[in-house]
KOLKOL-348445 format. One record per residue: residue number from 1; residue in three letters; x, y, z of N, C-alpha, C in turn. Coordinates in nm, 4 decimals, padded with zeros to 6 digits. Example, Ala and Ser with C-alpha at 12.3 -4.5 7.8 and 13.67 -1.06 7.14 Angstrom:
BEGIN
(rec 1 'ALA' (01.3190 -00.5690 00.7800) (01.2300 -00.4500 00.7800) (01.3200 -00.3300 00.7800))
(rec 2 'SER' (01.2850 -00.2250 00.7080) (01.3670 -00.1060 00.7140) (01.2900 00.0030 00.7870))
***
This chain:
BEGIN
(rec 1 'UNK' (00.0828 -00.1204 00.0000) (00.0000 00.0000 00.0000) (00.0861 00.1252 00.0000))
(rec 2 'UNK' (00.1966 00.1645 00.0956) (00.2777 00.2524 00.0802) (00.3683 00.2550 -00.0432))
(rec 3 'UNK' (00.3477 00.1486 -00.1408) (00.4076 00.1898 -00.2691) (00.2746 00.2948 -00.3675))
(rec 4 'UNK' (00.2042 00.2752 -00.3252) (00.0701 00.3785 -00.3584) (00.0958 00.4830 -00.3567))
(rec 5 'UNK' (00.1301 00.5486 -00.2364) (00.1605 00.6842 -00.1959) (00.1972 00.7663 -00.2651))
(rec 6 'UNK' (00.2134 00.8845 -00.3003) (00.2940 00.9924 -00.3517) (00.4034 01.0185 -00.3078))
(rec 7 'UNK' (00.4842 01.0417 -00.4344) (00.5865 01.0525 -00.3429) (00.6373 01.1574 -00.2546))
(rec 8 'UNK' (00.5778 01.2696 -00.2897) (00.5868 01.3840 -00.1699) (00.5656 01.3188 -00.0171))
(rec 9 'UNK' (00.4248 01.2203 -00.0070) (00.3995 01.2156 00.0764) (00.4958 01.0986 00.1651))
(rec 10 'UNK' (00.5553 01.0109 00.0702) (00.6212 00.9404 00.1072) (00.7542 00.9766 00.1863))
(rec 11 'UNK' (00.8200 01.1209 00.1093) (00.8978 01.1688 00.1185) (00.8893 01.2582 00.3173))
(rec 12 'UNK' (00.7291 01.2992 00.2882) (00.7409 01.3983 00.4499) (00.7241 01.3014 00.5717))
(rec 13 'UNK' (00.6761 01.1525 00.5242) (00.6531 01.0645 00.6436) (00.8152 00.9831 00.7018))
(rec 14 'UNK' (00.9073 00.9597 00.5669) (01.0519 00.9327 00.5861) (01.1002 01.0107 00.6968))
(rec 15 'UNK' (01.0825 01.1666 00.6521) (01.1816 01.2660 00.6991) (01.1117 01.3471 00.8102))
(rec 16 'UNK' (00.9751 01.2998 00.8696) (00.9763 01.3807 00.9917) (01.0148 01.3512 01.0998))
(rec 17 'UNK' (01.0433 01.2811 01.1331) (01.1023 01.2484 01.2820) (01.2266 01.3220 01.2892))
(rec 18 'UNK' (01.3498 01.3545 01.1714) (01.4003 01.4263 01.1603) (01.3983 01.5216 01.1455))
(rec 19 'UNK' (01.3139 01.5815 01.0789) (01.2505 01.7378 01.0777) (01.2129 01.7698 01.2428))
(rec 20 'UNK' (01.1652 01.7008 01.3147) (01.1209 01.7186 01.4041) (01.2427 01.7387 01.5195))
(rec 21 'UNK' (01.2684 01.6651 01.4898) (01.4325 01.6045 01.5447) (01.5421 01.7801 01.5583))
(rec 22 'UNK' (01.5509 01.8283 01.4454) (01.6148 01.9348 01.4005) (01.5469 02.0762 01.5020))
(rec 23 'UNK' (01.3959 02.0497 01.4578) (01.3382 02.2135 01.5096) (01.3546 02.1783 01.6619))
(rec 24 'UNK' (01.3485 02.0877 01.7329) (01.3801 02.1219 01.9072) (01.4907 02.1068 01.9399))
(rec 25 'UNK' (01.6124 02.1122 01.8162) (01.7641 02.0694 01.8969) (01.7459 02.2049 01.9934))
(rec 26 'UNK' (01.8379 02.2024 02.0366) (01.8495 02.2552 02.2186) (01.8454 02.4820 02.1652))
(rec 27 'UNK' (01.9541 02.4826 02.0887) (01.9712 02.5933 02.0337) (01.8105 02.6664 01.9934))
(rec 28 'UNK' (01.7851 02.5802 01.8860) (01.6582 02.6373 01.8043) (01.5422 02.6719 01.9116))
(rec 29 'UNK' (01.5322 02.5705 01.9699) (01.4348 02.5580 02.1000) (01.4112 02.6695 02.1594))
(rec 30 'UNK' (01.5244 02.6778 02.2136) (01.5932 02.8446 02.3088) (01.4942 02.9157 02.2482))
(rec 31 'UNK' (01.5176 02.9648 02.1368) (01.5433 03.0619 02.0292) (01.4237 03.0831 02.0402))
(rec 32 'UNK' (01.2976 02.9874 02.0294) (01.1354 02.9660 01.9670) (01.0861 03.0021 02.1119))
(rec 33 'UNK' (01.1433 02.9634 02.2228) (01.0345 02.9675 02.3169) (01.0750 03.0637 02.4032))
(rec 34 'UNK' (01.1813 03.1633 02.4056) (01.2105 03.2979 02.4556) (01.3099 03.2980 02.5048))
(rec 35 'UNK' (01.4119 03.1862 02.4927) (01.4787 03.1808 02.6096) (01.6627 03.1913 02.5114))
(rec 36 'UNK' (01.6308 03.2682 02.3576) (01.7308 03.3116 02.3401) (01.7127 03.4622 02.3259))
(rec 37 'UNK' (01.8325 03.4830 02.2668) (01.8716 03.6768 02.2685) (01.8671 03.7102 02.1084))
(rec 38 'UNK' (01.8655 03.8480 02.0959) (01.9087 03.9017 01.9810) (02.0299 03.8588 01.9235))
(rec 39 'UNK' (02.1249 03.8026 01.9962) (02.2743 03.8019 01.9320) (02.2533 03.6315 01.8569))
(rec 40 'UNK' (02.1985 03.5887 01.9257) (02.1580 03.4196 01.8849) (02.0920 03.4469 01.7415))
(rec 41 'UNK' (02.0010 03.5067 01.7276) (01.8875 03.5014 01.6519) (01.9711 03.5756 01.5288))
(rec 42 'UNK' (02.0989 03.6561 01.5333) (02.2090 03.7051 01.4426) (02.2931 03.6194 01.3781))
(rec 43 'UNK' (02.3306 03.5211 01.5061) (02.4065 03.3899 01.4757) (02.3766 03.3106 01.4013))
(rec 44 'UNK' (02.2098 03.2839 01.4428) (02.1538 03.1798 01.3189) (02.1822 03.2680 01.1847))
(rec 45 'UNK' (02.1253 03.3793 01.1247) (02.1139 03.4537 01.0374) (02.2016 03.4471 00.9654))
(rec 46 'UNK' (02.3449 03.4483 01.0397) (02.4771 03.4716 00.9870) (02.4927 03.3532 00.8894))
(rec 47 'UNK' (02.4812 03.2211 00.9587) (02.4718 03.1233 00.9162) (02.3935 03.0815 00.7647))
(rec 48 'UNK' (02.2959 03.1416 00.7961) (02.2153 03.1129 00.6940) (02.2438 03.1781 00.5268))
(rec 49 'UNK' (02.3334 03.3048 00.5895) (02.3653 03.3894 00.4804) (02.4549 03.2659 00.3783))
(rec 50 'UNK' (02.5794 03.1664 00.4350) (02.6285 03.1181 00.4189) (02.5457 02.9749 00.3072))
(rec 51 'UNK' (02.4356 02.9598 00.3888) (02.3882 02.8071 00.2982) (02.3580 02.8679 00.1954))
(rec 52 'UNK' (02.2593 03.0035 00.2166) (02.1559 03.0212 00.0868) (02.2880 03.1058 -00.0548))
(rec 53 'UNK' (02.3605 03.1014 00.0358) (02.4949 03.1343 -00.0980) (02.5303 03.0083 -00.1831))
(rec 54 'UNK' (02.5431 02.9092 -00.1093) (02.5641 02.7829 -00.1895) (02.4533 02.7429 -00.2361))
(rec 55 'UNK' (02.3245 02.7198 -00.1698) (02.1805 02.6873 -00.2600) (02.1486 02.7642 -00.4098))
(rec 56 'UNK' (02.2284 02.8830 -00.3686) (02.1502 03.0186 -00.4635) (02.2180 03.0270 -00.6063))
(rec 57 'UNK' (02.3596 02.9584 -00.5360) (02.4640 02.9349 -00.6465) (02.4378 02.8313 -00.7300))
(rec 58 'UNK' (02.4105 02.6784 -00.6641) (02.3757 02.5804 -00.7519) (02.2533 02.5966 -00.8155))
(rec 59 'UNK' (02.1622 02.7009 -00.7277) (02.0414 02.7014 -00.8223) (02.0854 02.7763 -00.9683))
(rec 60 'UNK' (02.1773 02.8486 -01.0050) (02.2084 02.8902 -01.1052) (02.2774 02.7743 -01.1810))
(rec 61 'UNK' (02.3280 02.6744 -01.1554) (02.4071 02.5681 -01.2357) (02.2807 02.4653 -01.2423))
(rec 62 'UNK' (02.1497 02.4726 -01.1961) (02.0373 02.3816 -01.1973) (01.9331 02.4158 -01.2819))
(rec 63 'UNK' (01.9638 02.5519 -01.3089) (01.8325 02.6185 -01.3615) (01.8058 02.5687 -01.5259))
(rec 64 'UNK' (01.8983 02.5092 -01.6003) (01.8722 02.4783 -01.7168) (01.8708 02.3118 -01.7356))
(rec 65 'UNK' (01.8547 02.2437 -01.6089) (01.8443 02.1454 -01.5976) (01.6797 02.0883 -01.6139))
(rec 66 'UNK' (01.6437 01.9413 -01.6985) (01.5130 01.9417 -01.7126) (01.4320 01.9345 -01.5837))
(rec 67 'UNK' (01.4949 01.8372 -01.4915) (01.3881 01.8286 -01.3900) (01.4209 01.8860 -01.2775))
(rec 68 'UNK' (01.5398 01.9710 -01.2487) (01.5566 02.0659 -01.1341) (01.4856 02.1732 -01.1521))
(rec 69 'UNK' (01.5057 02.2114 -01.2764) (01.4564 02.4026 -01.3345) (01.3254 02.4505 -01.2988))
(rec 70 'UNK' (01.2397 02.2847 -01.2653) (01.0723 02.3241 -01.2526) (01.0998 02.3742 -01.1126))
(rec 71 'UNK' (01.1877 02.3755 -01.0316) (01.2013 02.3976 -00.8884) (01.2790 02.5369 -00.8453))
(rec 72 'UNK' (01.3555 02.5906 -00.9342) (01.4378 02.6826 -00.9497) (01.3044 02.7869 -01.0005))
(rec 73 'UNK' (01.2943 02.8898 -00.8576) (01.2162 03.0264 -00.9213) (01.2822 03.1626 -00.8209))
(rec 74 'UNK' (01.2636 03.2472 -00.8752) (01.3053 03.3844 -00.7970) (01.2040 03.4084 -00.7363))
(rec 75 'UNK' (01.1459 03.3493 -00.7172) (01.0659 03.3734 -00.6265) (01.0901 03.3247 -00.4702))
(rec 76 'UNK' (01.1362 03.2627 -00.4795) (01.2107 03.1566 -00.3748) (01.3529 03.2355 -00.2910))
(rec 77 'UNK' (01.4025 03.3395 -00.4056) (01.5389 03.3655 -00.3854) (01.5519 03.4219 -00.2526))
(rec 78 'UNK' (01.6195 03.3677 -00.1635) (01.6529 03.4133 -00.0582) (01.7643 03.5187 00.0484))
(rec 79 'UNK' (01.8623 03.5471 -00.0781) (01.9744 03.5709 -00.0547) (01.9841 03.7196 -00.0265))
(rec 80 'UNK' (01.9490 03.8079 -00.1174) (01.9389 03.9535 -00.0777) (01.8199 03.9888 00.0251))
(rec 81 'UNK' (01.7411 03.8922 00.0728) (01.6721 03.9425 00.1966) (01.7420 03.9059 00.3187))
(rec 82 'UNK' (01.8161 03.8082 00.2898) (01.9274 03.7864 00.4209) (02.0129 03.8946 00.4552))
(rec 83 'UNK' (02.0748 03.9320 00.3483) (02.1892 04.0806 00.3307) (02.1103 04.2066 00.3724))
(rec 84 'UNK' (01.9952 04.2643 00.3509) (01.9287 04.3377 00.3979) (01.9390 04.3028 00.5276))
(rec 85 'UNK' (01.8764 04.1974 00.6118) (01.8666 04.1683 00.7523) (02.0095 04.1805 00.8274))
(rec 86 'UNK' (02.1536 04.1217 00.7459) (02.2637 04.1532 00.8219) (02.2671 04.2934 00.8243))
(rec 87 'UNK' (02.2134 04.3946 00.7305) (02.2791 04.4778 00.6943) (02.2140 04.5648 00.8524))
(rec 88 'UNK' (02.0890 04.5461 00.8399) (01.9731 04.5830 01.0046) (02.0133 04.5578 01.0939))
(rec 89 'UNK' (02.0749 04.4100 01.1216) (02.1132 04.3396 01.2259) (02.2398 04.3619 01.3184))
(rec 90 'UNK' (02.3406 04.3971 01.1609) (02.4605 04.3965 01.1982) (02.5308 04.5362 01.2130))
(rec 91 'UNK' (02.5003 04.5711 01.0676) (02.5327 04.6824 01.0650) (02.6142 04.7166 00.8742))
(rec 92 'UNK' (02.6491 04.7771 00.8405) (02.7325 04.8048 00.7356) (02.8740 04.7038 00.6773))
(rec 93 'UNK' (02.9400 04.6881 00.8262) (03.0810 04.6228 00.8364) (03.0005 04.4411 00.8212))
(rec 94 'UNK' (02.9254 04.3837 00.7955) (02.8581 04.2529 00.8629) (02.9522 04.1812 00.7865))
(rec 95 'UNK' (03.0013 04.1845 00.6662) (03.0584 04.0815 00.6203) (03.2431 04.0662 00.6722))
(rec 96 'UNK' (03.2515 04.1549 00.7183) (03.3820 04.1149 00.7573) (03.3537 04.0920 00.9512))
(rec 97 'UNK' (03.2364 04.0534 00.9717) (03.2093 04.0537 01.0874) (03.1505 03.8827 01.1234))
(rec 98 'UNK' (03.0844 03.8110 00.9759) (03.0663 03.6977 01.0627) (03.1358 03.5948 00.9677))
(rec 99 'UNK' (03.1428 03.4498 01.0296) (03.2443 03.3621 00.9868) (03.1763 03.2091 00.9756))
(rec 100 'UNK' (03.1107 03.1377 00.8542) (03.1211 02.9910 00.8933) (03.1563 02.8992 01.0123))
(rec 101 'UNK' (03.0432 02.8680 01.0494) (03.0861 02.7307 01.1152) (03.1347 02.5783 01.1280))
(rec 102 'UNK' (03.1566 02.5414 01.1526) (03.2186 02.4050 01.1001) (03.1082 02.2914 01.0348))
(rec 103 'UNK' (03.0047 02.2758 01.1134) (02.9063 02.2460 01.0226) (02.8157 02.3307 00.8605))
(rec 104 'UNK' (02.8687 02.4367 00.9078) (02.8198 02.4976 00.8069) (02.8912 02.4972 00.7158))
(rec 105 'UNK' (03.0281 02.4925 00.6863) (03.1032 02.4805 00.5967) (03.1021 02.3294 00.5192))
(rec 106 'UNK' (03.0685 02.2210 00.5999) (03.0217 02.0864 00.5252) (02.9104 02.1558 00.4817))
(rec 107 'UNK' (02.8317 02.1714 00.5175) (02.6911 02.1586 00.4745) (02.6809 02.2396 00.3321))
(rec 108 'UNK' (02.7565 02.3491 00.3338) (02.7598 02.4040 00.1925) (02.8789 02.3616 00.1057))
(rec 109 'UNK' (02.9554 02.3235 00.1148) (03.0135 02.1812 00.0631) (02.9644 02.0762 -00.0533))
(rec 110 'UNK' (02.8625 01.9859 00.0885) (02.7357 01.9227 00.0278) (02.6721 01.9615 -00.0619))
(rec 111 'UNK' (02.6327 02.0873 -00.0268) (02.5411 02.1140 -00.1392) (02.6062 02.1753 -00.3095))
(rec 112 'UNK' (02.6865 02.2350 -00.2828) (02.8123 02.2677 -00.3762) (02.8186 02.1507 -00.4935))
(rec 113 'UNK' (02.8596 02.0086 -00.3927) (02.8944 01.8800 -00.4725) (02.7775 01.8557 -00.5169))
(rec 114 'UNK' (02.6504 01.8449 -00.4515) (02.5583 01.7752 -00.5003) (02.4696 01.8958 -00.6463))
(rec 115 'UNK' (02.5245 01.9931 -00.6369) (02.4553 02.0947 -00.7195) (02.5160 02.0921 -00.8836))
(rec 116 'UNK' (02.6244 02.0642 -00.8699) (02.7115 02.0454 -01.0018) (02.6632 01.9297 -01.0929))
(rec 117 'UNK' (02.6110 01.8348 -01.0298) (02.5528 01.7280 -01.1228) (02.4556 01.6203 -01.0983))
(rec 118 'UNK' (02.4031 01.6174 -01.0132) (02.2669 01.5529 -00.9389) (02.1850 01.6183 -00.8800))
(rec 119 'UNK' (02.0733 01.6418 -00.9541) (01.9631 01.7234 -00.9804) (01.8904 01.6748 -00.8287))
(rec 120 'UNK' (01.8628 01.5016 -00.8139) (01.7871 01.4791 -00.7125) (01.8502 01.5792 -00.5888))
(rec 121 'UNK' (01.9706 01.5366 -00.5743) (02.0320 01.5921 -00.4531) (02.0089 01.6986 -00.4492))
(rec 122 'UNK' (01.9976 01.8016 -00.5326) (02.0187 01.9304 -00.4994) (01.8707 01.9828 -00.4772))
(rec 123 'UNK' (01.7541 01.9063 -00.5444) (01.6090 01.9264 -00.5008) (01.6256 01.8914 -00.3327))
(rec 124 'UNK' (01.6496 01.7821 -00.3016) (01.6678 01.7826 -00.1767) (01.6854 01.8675 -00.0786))
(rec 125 'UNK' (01.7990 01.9059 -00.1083) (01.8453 02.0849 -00.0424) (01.7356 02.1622 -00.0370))
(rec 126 'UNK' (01.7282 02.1978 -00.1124) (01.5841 02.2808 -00.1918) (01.4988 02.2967 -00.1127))
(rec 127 'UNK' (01.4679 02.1198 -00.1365) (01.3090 02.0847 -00.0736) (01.3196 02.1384 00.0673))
(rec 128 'UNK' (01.4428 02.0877 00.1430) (01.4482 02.0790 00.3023) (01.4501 02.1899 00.3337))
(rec 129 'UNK' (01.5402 02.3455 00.2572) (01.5636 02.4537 00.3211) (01.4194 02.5121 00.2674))
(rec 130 'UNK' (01.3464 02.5502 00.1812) (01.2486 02.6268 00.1097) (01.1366 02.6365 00.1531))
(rec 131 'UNK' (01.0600 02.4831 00.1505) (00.9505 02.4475 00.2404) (00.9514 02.4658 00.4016))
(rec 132 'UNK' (01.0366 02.4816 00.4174) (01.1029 02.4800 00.5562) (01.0328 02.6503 00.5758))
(rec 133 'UNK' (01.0847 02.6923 00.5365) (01.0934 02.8321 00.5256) (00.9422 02.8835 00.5005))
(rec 134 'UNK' (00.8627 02.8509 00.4382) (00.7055 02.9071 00.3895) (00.6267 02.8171 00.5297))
(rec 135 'UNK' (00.6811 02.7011 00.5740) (00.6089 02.6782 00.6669) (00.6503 02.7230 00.8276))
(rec 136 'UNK' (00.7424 02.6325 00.8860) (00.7355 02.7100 01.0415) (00.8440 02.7921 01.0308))
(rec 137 'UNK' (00.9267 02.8559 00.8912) (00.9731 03.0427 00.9291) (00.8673 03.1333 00.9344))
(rec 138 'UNK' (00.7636 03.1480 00.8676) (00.6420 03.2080 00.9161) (00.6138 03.2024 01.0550))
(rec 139 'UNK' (00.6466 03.1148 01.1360) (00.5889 03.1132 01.2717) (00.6685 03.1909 01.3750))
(rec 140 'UNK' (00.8527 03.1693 01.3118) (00.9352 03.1688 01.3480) (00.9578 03.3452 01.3456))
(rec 141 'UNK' (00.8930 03.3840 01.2294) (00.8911 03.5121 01.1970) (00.8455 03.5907 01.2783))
(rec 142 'UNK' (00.7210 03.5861 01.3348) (00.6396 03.6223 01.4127) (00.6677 03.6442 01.5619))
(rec 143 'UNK' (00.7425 03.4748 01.6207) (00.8111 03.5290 01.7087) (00.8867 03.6217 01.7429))
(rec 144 'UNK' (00.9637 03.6365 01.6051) (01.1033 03.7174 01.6498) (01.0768 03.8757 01.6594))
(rec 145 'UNK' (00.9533 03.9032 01.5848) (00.9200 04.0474 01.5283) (00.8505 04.0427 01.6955))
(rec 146 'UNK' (00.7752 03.9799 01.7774) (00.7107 04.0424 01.9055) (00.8103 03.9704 01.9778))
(rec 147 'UNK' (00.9153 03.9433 02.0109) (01.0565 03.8927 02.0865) (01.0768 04.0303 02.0814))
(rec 148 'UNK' (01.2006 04.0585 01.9747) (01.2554 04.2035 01.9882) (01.2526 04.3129 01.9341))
(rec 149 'UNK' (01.0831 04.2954 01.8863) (01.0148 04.4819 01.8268) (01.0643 04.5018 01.6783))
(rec 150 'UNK' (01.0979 04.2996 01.5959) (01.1160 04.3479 01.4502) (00.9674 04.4252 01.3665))
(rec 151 'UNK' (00.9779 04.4953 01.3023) (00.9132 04.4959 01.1768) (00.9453 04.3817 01.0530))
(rec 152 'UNK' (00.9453 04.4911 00.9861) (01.0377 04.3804 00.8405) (01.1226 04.3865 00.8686))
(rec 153 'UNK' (01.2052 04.4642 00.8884) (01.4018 04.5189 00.8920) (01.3762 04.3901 00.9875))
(rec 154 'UNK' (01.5324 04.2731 00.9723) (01.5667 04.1880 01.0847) (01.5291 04.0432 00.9872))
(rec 155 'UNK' (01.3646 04.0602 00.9530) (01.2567 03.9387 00.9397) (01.2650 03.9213 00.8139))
(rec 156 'UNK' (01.3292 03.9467 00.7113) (01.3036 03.9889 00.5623) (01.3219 03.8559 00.4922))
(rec 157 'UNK' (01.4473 03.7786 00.5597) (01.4521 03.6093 00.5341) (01.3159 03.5378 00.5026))
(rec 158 'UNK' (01.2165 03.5634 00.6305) (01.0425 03.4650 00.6288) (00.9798 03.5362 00.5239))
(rec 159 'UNK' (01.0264 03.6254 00.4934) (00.8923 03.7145 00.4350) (00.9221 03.6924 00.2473))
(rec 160 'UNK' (00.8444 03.6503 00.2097) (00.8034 03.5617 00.0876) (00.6852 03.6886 00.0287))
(rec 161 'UNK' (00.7187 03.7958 -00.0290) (00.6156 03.8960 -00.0667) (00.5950 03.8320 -00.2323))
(rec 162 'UNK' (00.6697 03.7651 -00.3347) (00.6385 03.7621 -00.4147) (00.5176 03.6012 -00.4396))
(rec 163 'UNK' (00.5069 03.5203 -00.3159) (00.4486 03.4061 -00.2797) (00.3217 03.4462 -00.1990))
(rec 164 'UNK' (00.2051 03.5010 -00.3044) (00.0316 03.5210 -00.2274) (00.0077 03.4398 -00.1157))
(rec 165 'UNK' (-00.0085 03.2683 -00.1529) (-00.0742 03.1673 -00.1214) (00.0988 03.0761 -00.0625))
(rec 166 'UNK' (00.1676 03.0788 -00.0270) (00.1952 02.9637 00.0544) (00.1333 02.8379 00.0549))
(rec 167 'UNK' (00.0323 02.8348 00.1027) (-00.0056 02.7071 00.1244) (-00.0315 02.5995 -00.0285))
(rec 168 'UNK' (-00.0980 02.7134 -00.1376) (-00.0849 02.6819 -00.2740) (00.0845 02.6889 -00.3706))
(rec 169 'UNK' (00.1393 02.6926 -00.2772) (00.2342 02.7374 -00.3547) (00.3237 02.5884 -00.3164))
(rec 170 'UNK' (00.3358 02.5487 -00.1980) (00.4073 02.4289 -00.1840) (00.2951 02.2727 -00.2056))
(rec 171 'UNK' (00.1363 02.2906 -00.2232) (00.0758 02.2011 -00.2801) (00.1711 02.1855 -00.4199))
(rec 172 'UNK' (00.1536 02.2915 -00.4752) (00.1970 02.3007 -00.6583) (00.3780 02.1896 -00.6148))
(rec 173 'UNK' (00.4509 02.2878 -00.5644) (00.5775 02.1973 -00.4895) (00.5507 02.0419 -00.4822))
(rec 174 'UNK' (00.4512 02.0057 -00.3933) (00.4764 01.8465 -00.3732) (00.4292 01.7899 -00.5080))
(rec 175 'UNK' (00.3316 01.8075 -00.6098) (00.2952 01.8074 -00.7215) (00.4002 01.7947 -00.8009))
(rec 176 'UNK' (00.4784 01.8668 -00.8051) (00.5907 01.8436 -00.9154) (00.7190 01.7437 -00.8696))
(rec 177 'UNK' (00.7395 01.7425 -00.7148) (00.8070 01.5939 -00.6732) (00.7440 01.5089 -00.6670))
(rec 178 'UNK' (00.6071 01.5262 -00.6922) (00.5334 01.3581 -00.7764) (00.5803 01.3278 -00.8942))
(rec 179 'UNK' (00.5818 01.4207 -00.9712) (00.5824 01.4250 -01.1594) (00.7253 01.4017 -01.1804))
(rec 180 'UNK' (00.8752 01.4533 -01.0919) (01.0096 01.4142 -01.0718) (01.0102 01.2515 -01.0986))
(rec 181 'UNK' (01.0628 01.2458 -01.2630) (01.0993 01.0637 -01.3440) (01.2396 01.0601 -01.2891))
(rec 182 'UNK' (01.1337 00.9933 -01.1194) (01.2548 00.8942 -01.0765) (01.1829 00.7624 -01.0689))
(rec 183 'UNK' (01.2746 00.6585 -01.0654) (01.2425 00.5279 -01.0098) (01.2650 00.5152 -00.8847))
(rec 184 'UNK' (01.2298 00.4089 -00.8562) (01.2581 00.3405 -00.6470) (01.3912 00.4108 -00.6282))
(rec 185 'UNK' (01.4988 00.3424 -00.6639) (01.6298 00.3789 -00.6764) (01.6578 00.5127 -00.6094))
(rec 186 'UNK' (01.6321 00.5686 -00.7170) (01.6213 00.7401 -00.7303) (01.5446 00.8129 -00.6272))
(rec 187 'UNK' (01.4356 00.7644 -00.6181) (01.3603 00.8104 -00.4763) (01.4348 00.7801 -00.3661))
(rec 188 'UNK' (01.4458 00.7300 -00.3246) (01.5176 00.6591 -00.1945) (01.6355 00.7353 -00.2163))
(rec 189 'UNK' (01.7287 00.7568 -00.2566) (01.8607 00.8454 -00.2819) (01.8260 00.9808 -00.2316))
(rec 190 'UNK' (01.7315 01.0652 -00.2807) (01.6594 01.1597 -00.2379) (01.6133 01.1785 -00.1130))
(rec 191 'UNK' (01.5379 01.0766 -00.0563) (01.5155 01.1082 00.0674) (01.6683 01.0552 00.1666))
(rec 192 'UNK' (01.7180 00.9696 00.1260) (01.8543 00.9841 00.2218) (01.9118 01.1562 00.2511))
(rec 193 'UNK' (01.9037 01.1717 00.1041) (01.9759 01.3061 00.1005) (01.8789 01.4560 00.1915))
(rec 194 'UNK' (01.7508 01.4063 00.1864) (01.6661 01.5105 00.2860) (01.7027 01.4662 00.4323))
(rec 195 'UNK' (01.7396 01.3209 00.4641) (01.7998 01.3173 00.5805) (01.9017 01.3881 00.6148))
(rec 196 'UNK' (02.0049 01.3913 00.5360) (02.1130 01.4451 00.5469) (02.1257 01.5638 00.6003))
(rec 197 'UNK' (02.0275 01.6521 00.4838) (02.0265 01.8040 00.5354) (01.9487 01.7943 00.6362))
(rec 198 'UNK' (01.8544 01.6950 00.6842) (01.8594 01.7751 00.8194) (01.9262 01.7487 00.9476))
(rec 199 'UNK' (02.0224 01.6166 00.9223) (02.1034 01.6116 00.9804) (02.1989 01.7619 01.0245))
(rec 200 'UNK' (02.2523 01.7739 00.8946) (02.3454 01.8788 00.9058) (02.2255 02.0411 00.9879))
(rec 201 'UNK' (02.0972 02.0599 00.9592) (02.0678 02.1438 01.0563) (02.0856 02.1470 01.1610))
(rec 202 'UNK' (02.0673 01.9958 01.2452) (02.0618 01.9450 01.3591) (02.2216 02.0225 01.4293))
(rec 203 'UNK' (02.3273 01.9906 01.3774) (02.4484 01.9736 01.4043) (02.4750 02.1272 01.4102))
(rec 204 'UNK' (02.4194 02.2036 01.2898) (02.4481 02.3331 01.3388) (02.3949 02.3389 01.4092))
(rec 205 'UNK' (02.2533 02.3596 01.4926) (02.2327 02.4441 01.6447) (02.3472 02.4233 01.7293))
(rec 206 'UNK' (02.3781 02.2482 01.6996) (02.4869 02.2021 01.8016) (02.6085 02.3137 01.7877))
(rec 207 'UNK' (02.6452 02.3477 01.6543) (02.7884 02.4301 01.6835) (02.7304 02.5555 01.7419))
(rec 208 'UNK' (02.6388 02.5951 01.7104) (02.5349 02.7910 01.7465) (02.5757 02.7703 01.9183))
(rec 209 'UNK' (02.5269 02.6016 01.9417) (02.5133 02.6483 02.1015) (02.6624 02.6676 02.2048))
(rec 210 'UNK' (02.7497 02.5501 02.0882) (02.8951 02.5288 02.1701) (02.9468 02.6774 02.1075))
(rec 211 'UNK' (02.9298 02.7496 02.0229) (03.0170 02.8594 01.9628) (02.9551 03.0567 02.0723))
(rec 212 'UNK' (02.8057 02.9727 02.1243) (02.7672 03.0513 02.1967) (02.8222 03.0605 02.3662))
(rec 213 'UNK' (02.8614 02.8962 02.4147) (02.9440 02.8613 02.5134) (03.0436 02.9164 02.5469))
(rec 214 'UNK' (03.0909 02.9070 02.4256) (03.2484 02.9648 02.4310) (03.2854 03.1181 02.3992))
(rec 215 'UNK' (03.1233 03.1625 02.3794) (03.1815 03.3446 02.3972) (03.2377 03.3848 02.4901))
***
């Protein structure tokens, strides 16, 4: 019967325990339920500037690819709303101000390798950081703007102005990782690889919290 399934759906029942797994590591947790700071909530940011450079990059080496390209939209693009937010956050100097972490530097790595020539893999990425993002960064958003008095300036990462419908917008999403001509094989490769990344989320809070230890 579970060969029935879709494979989207197949795909979110694999990978939630890990998804799940990821949003309460100890760091993130903090973060969601009040019990981090402004400088944390910079830290993550910093970080993030870092993946969506490597996502943003392979999405340019993916975009003329047949079955990545349906996934590749600017609409999605994440990267200059991050730079705006350092620019709020940090200040002018931000880029000579924050630095990769050790997980973060695999992790965009990963995605680097997997972007150059395996389309599944790099949907993967995709899938894990994007959806991620239209669903609990919206929530995440919200917190942070009544945490520490953001508006937009800070929040500009969650905020998806060229995406009406969200909720229609990642239906259309799992829709087209149905229509993705893979076989068993190929599927299963894919969702290893959504493990992966969220492995590697997991591991960053872990460095956010030891790199926060050791201030």
């Amino acid at each position: 019967m579970a060969d029935l399934l879709p494979f989207s759906t197949v795909l979110r029942e694999r990978s939630g325990n890990a998804h799940a797994g990821s949003e309460h590591a100890g760091f993130m947790a903090d973060l969601i339920q009040g019990r981090g700071t402004r400088d944390d909530y910079i830290a993550l940011t910093a970080q993030h500037w870092f993946i969506y450079q490597a996502i943003e990059h392979a999405a340019e080496t993916m975009k003329d690819d047949p079955v990545a390209s349906v996934f590749v939209t600017d609409r999605l693009t994440r990267l200059p709303a991050i730079e705006a937010d350092l620019e709020f956050l940090v200040g002018p100097g931000w880029r000579d101000r924050i630095a990769p972490l050790p997980t973060t530097i695999e992790y965009g790595e990963r995605i680097r390798e997997v972007g150059r020539d395996w389309p599944g893999g790099f949907i993967a990425h995709h899938y894990t950081r994007y959806l991620g993002d239209l669903s609990g960064g919206q929530f995440i958003s919200r917190l942070m703007q009544r945490r520490f008095g953001f508006e937009t300036n800070g929040v500009s990462f969650y905020l998806f102005a060229e995406i009406a419908d969200p909720r229609a917008f990642k239906e259309t999403y799992r829709a087209q990782l149905d229509a993705a001509p893979w076989d068993a094989d190929e599927q299963a490769r894919v969702i290893d690889e959504v493990l992966r990344a969220y492995r590697f989320n997991t591991a960053l809070f872990e460095d956010l919290s030891a790199a926060k230890l050791a201030a």
